[in-house]
DOLUMFI-403870 format. One record per residue (C-alpha): x, y, z. Coordinates in steps of 0.05 Angstrom, whole numbers, padded with zeros to 5 digits, always signed. Layout:
# residues N
XYZ...
END
This chain:
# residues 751
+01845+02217+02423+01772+02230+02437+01778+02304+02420+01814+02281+02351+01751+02229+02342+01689+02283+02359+01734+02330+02308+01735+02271+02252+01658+02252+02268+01639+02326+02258+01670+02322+02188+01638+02262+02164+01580+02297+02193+01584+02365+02162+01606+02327+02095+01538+02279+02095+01574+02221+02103+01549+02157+02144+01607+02116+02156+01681+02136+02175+01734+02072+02155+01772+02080+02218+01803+02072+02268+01848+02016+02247+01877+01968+02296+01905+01922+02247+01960+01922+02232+01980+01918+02303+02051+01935+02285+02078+01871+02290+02127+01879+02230+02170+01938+02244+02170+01954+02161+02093+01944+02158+02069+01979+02108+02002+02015+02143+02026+02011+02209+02028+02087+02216+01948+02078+02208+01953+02057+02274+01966+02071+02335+02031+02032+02359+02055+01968+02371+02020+01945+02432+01944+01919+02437+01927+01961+02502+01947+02027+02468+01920+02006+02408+01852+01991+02445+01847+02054+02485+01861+02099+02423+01811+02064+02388+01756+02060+02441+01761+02133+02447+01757+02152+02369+01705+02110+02362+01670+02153+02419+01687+02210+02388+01668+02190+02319+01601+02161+02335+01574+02215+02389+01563+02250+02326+01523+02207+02287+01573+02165+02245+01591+02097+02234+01662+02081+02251+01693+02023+02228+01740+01976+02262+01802+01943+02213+01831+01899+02200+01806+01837+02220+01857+01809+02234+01927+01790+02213+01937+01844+02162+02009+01854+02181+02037+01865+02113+02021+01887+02049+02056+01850+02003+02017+01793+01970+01950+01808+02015+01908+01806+01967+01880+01746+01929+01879+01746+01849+01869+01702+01797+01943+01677+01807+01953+01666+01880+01915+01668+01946+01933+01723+01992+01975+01702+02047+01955+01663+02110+01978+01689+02184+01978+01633+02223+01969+01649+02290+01948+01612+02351+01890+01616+02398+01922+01650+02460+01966+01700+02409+01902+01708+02371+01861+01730+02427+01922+01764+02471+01950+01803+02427+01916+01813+02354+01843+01805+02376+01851+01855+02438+01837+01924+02404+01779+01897+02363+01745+01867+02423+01753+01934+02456+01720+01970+02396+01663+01927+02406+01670+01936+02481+01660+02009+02459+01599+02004+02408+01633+02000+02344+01574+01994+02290+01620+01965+02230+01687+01922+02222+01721+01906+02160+01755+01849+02148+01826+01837+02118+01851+01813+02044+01897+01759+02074+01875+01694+02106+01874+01668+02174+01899+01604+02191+01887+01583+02114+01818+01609+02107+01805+01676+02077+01786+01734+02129+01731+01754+02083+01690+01676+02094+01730+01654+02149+01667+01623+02198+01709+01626+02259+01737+01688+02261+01673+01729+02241+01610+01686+02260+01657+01647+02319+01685+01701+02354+01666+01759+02329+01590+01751+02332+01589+01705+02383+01641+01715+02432+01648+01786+02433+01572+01793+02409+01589+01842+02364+01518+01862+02337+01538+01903+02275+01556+01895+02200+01618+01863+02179+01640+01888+02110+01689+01862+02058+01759+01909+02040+01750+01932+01980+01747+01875+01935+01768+01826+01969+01700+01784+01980+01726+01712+01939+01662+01667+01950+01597+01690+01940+01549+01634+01979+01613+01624+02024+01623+01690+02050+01548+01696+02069+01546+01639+02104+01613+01664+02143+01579+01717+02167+01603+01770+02118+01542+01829+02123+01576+01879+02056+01611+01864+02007+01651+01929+01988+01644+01959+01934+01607+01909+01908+01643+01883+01849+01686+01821+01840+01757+01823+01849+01775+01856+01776+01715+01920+01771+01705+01922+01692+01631+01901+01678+01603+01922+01740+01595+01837+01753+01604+01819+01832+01598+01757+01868+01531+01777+01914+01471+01828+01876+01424+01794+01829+01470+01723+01843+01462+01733+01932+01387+01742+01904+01393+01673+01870+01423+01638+01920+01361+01654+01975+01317+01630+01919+01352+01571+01906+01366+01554+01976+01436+01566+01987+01432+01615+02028+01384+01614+02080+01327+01667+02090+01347+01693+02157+01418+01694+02140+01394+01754+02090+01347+01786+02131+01400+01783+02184+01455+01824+02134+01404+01876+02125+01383+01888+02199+01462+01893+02220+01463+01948+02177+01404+01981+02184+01419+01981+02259+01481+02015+02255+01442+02067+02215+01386+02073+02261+01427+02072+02335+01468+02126+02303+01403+02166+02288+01421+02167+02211+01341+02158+02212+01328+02233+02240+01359+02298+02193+01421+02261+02173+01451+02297+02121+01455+02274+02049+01524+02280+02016+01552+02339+01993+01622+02332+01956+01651+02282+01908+01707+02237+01920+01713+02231+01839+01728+02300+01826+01740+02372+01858+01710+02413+01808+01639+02430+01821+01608+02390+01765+01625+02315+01755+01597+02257+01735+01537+02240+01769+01535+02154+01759+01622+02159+01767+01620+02080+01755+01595+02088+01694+01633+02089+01634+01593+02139+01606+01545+02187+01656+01511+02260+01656+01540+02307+01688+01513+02356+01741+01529+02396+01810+01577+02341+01862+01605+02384+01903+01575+02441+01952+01646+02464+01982+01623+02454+02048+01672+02474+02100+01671+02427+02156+01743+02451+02180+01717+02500+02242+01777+02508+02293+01809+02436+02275+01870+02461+02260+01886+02485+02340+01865+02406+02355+01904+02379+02297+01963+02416+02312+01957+02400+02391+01959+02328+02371+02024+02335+02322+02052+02375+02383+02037+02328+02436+02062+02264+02397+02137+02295+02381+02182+02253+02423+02249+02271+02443+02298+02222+02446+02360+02257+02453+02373+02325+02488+02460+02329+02511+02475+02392+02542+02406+02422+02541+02415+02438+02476+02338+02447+02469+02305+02491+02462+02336+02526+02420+02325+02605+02423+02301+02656+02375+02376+02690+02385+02403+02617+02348+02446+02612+02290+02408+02562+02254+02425+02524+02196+02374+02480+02164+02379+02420+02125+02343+02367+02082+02287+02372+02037+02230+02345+02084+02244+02412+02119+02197+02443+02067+02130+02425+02028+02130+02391+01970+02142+02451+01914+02087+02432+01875+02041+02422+01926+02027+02386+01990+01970+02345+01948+02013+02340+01894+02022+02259+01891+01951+02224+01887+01949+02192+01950+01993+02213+01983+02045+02167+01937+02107+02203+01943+02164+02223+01987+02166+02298+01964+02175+02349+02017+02148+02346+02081+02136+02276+02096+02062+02292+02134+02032+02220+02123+02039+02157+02092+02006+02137+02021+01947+02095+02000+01874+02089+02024+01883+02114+02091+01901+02185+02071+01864+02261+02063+01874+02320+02019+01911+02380+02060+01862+02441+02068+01934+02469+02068+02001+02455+02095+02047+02489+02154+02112+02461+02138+02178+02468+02186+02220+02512+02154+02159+02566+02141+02159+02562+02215+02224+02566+02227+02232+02627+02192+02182+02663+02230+02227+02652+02282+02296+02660+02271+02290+02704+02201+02351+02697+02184+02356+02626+02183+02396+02590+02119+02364+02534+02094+02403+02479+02048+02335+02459+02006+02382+02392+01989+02387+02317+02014+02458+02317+02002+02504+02361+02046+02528+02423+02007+02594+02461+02008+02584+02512+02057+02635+02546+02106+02665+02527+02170+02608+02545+02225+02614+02577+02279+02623+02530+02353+02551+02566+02372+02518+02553+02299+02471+02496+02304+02447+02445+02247+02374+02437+02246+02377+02359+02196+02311+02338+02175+02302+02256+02148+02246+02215+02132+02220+02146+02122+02158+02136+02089+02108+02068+02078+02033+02062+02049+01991+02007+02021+02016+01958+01965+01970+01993+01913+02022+02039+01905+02101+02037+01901+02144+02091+01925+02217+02090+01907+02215+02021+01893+02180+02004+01972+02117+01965+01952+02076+01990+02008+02127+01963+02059+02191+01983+02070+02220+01937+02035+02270+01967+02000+02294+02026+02056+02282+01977+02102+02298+02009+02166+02340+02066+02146+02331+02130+02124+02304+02154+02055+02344+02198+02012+02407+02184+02035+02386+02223+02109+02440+02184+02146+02496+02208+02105+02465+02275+02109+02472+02260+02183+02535+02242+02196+02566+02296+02143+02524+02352+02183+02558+02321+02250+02626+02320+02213+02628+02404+02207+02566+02428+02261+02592+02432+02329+02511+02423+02352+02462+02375+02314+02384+02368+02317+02360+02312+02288+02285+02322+02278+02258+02261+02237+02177+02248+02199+02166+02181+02201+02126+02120+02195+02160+02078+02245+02227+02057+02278+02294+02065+02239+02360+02044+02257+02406+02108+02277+02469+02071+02296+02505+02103+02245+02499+02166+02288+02468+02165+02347+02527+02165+02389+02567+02218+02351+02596+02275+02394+02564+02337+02355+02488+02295+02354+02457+02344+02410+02387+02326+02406+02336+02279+02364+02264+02288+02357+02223+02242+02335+02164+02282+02294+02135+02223+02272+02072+02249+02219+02035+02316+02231+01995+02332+02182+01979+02401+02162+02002+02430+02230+02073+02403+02217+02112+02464+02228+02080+02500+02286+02079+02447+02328+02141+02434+02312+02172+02498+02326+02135+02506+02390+02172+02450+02419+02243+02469+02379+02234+02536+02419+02216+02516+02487+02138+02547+02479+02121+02474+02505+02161+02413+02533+02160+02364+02497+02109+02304+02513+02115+02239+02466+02133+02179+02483+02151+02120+02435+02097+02083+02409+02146+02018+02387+02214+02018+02409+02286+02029+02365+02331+01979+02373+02400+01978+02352+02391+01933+02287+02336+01898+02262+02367+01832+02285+02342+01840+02352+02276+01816+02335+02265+01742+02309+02263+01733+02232+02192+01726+02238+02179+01798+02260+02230+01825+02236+02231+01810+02162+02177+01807+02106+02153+01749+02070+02171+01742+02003+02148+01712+01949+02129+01634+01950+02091+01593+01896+02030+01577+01924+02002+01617+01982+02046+01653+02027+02054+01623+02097+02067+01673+02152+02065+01640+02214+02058+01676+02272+02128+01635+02311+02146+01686+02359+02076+01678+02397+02059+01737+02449+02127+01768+02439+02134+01823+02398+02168+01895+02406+02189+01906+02475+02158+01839+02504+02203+01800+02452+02276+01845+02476+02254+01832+02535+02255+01760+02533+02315+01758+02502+02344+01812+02551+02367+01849+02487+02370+01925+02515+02340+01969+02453+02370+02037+02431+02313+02068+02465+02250+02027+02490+02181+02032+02478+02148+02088+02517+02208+02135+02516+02201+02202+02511+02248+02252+02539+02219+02321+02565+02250+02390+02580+02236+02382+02654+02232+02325+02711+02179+02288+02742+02179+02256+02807+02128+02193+02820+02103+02186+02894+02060+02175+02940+02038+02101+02899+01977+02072+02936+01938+02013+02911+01870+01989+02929+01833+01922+02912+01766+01943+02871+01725+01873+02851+01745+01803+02885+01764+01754+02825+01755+01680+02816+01797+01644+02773+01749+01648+02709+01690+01705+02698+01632+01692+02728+01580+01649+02679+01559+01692+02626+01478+01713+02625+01440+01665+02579+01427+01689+02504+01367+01731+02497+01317+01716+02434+01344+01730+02367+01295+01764+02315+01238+01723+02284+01250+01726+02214+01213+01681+02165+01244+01625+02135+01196+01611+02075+01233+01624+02011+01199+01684+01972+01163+01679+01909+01206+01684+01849+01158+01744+01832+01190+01793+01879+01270+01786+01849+01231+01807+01782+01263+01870+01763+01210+01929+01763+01169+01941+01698+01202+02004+01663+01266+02004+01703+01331+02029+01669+01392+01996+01684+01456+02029+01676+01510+01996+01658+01560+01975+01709+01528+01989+01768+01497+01933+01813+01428+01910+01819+01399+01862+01857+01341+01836+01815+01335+01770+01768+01305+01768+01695+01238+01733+01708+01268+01665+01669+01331+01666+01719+01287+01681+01783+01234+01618+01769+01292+01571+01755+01330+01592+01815+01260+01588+01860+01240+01521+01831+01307+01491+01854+01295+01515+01918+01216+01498+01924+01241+01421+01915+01287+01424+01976+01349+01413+01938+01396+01465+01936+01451+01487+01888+01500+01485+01938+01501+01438+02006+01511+01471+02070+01578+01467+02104+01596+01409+02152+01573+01433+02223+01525+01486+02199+01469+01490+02244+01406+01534+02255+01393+01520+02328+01416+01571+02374+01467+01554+02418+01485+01577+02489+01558+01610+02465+01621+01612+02500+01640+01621+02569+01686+01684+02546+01627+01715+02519+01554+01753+02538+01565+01822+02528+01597+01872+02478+01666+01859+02466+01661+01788+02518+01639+01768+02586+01614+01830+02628+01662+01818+02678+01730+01818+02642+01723+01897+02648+01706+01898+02729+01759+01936+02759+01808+01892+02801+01855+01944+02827+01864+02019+02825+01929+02052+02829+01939+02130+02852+02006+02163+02852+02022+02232+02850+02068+02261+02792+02103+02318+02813+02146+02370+02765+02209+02358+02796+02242+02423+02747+02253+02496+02763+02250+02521+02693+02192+02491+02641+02121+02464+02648+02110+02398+02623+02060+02328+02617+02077+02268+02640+02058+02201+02601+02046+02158+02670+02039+02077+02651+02025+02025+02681+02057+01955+02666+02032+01890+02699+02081+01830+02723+02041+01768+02733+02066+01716+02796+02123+01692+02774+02094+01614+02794+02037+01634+02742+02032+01565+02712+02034+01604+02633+02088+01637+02589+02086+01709+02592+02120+01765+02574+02163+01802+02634+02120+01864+02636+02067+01881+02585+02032+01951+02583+01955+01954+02618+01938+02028+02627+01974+02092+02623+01941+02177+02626+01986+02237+02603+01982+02290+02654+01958+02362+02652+02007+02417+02644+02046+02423+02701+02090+02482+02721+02151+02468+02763+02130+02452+02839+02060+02428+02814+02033+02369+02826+01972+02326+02798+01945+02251+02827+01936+02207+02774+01890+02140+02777+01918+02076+02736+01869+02017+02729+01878+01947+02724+01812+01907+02703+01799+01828+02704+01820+01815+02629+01881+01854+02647+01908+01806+02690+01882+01745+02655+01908+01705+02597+01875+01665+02550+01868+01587+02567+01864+01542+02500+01835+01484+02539+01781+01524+02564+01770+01571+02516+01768+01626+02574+01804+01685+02609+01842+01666+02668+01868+01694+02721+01930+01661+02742+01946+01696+02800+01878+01659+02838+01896+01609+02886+01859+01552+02915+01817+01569+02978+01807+01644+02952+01891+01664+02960+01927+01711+02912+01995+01705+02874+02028+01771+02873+02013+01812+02818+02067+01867+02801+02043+01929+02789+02091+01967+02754+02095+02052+02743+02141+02102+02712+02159+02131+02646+02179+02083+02594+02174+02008+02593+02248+02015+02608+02245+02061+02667+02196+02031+02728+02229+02049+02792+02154+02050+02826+02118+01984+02842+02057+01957+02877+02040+01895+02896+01963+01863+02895+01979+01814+02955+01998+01864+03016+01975+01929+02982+02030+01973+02985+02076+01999+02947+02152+02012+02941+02200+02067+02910+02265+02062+02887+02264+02005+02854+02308+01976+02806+02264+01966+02727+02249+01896+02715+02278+01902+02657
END
């Protein structure tokens, strides 16, 4: 993950860019038929956190704003967005959910140095992410002291005077919610308001410093580079004002290669992240001596083109990623059967979703069946799936399934390899005799078919692990999760009912065993896990220790400007449709004269205060309180590859079990750490260190608006904490306790 983020902040780098809209965090993958949760990074806030932490490292080592998104509650994409018709919908979710689940990643993005978040289109709690006070100057700002900018979606800023009281620093792009006159709620009307009064001095001056200081502790100040492509065009020349309707035209784009030996990381990742699921009678890998049919047409790139479908808005070919915002144009694109071929040459390959006539096969021939199941964002709609899957729901596009099970009906040996955006329901053939293997390829990129092939061959075990887990039918979760919200008149209420547990913490609770759980991942070898010690790092008290006192915020002056500098500049040449923020001299005097006379436009909002106050307990540092990221206990245990045959990784992680007297709700075991291994040939060993910090073993009190730790007991005792290890959140046969220090093997999974 850090590797992939130093690759992406070299790009933006080499491209002139300043700020890189990623690494998004929200959606957490709450809804399994979320529409952008393949932006993500899985459905669990610890693994979204430490993937994010570490792109943002990445990114921002080389000089470029990353972006944190987003905040928060963006769980679906139908009816988001506000228009002139209905309010986007409100997640309703309460404090400890908010903070334990939702809220995690983004405080560890801060935690990290994260210069910019973006905020979401849908409300929180009935108030609009974009001017909701509490979520952006209340926690965001204050708790975790996030000292950035805080920018809009693209339009989806709804108040003007509102939002910049809220703490909103950007409003992106700058327009109002329908872009035709190049009108927008802030420019030359944000001007008017400071004049006026409405919005205070500071409050300005404080916008432009957050994002001036991203710029500057990124050293955007120092031989930055200015931009040298177009997003508007490929072709050399192109407009040169693209919002206007009219422009002159001129040199856009320089060609500048920023691709250097990205490929070999981009194709490590897409290697790494195939999980197998499935593997009776060894049936992988396959060799190049294999009679190998292939089927399905994701097995090959879209014919005309792998950037065929703007955006990404189509399930053509290869499924690589999903559609919308959040996607890139392929430099070019290795797809599976290309790779395949070079190979096994004489492979035969059924370009078809729909199972041909073909002759009996051989017991030895083997069916190589490729499926997919695609999502994006609501701008677009893909086979009738507006962004989510609402239509496929959770089962295969294109009729795969059938494809499956008629494939299984005549092929003695099945591989299932499947591109997708998230779980699907494979009861339909799972469990049939002739299914060998399944692979889970999830979305590689340009790099699809190599790393494919390396792991269909054996060049490489394979190392994935689930990211969300499969369960048998969609049923399993609660209709909240499970199910979209449709459409209501009014705004859309989706209320967050299931609390802390979703994905594997909510089967768990209801002791509902999934297909296969989160963190599964199947591998061509065995791993043994011994030699557990644990050791207590930092002493804890029941709540962090009292957070430093605030240190003195900028002096900025408060005196409202003369109207004279809004003027626009003598000579200056609009043009149309883009923003400005200047006043016509008329507008500027009337706006300063209301606000000479004390009496603003607009009143300030009930509890709005300028005196600085000392903040909550939970904060004091970046991301929170300093000492929610002290180190309470350390775990070493030493993976061994238990095989004689193939090298291999191990994904080692690390689940906590809080005492079970802990006077709080929570889940039976909830991820808090986890490393993938080197390499390891068979007989090799590596030690691997798991950590467990304060915050890890706290929860969220309402009442006191602080992280506790449960587990403390009066006079300075300790609950048991269970600490624990293994392979999946389905298979922990290793645990350690925090009371006696020792650990135990053998166990049976708490789960």
């Amino acid at each position: 993950m850090y590797a992939r983020g130093v690759a992406i902040g070299k790009e933006f780098r080499g491209k002139g860019t300043n700020v890189y809209l990623g690494p998004t965090v929200g959606p957490l993958g709450r809804k399994p038929l979320g529409g952008r949760n393949w932006e993500g990074f899985g459905a669990d806030p610890v693994l979204q956190a430490k993937a994010a932490a570490l792109t943002i490292q990445g990114v921002q080592e080389q000089g470029i704003i990353a972006t944190v998104k987003h905040y928060i509650g963006n769980e679906q994409e139908m009816y988001r967005m506000y228009n002139l018709f209905q309010p986007g919908y409100s997640s309703n979710i309460d404090d400890r959910t908010l903070h334990e689940l939702y809220l995690w990643p983004f405080a560890e993005a801060v935690h990290a140095g994260v210069g910019a978040v973006m905020t979401a289109y849908n409300a929180v709690n009935g108030s609009a992410c974009s001017q909701n006070s509490y979520l952006i100057n209340g926690i965001l700002k204050d708790e975790l002291g996030f000292q950035g900018m805080v920018m809009s979606d693209w339009l989806s800023q709804i108040s003007g005077v509102g939002s910049a009281l809220a703490g909103l620093d950007m409003n992106m792009p700058g327009d109002t919610n329908i872009p035709l006159l190049g009108l927008s709620l802030w420019q030359y009307e944000l001007t008017r308001s400071v004049l006026n009064g409405s919005v205070p001095l500071d409050r300005l001056n404080d916008m432009a410093t957050r994002i001036v200081a991203a710029w500057y502790k990124m050293g955007q100040d120092k031989d930055h580079p200015r931009p040298n492509f177009s997003s508007n065009t490929h072709d050399k020349d192109g407009p040169l004002y693209p919002a206007a309707l009219f422009s002159p035209t001129g040199q856009v784009n320089w060609f500048v290669n920023v691709q250097d030996d990205h490929y070999l990381l981009a194709r490590q990742v897409a290697q790494d992240a195939i999980t197998l699921l499935k593997n009776d009678g060894g049936v992988l890998p396959l060799s190049n001596a294999s009679k190998i049919s292939v089927f399905g047409t994701d097995a090959q790139v879209n014919p005309a083109g792998p950037n065929a479908c703007a955006s990404r808005a189509c399930n053509i070919g290869t499924l690589g990623m999903g559609w919308g915002s959040g996607v890139a144009d392929y430099p070019y694109f290795d797809d599976p059967i290309s790779a395949i071929k070079r190979r096994v040459p004489s492979v035969k390959f059924y370009n078809t979703d729909s199972f041909p006539a073909i002759d009996t096969p051989s017991s030895d021939e083997i069916a190589v069946v490729f499926v997919t199941s695609d999502s994006g964002e609501n701008s677009f709609t893909v086979e009738n799936n507006h962004g989510d899957r609402d239509s496929s729901k959770l089962a295969a596009w294109h009729g795969g399934d059938q494809l499956v099970q008629q494939a299984a009906a005549k092929f003695s040996n099945v591989v299932v390899v499947i591109h997708t955006v998230g779980p699907l329901i494979l009861e339909s053939w799972i469990d049939l005799p002739s299914v060998k293997a399944v692979l889970f390829a999830h979305l590689p990129g340009q790099e699809a078919g190599e790393s494919l092939t390396n792991v269909l061959f054996g060049d490489v075990s394979p190392s994935g692990h689930l990211p969300y887990s499969i369960t048998k039918a969609a049923t399993d979760y609660p209709d909240s999760i499970a199910n979209l919200k449709g459409f209501a008149l009014g705004q859309v209420q989706d209320t967050y009912s299931e609390g802390l547990y979703i994905d594997y913490r909510s089967l768990n609770k209801q002791a509902i065993k999934p297909r296969f759980a989160f963190g599964h991942g199947l591998s061509y070898t065995t791993f043994a896990l011994t030699n557990a010690t644990i050791r207590a790092v930092t002493p804890l008290s029941l709540v962090p220790p009292a957070r430093p006192a605030k240190g003195a915020t900028p002096s900025y002056p408060s005196t409202i400007p003369p109207a004279s500098e809004a003027y626009y500049p003598p000579g200056f040449s609009p043009i149309w449709r883009y923003l400005y923020s200047w006043l016509q001299p008329s507008e500027a005097d009337a706006a300063y004269a209301i606000g000479a006379a004390g009496t603003p436009k607009y009143a300030y909002p009930d509890g709005y205060s300028t005196v600085q106050r000392p903040g909550p307990a939970a904060g004091g540092g970046d991301g929170g309180n300093a000492a929610l990221w002290d180190v309470a206990w350390e775990v070493t245990v030493t993976v061994r590859n238990a095989g004689a045959s193939f090298a291999g990784k191990a994904s080692v992680q690390a689940y906590v079990q809080y005492p079970p007297d802990a006077p709080y709700d929570v889940p039976v075991v909830q991820l808090r750490d986890f490393e993938k291994t080197a390499a390891l040939r068979p007989g090799e060993s590596e030690t691997v260190t798991l950590r467990l910090t304060r915050k890890d073993v706290s929860v969220w009190d309402v009442e006191l608006q602080n992280w506790v730790v449960p587990g403390v007991r009066g006079g300075g005792g300790m609950g048991r904490y269970t600490v624990w290890i293994g392979e999946a959140s389905d298979r922990l046969f290793l645990a350690c306790y925090t009371d006696m220090l020792v650990c135990e093997e053998g166990l049976s999974p708490p789960v």
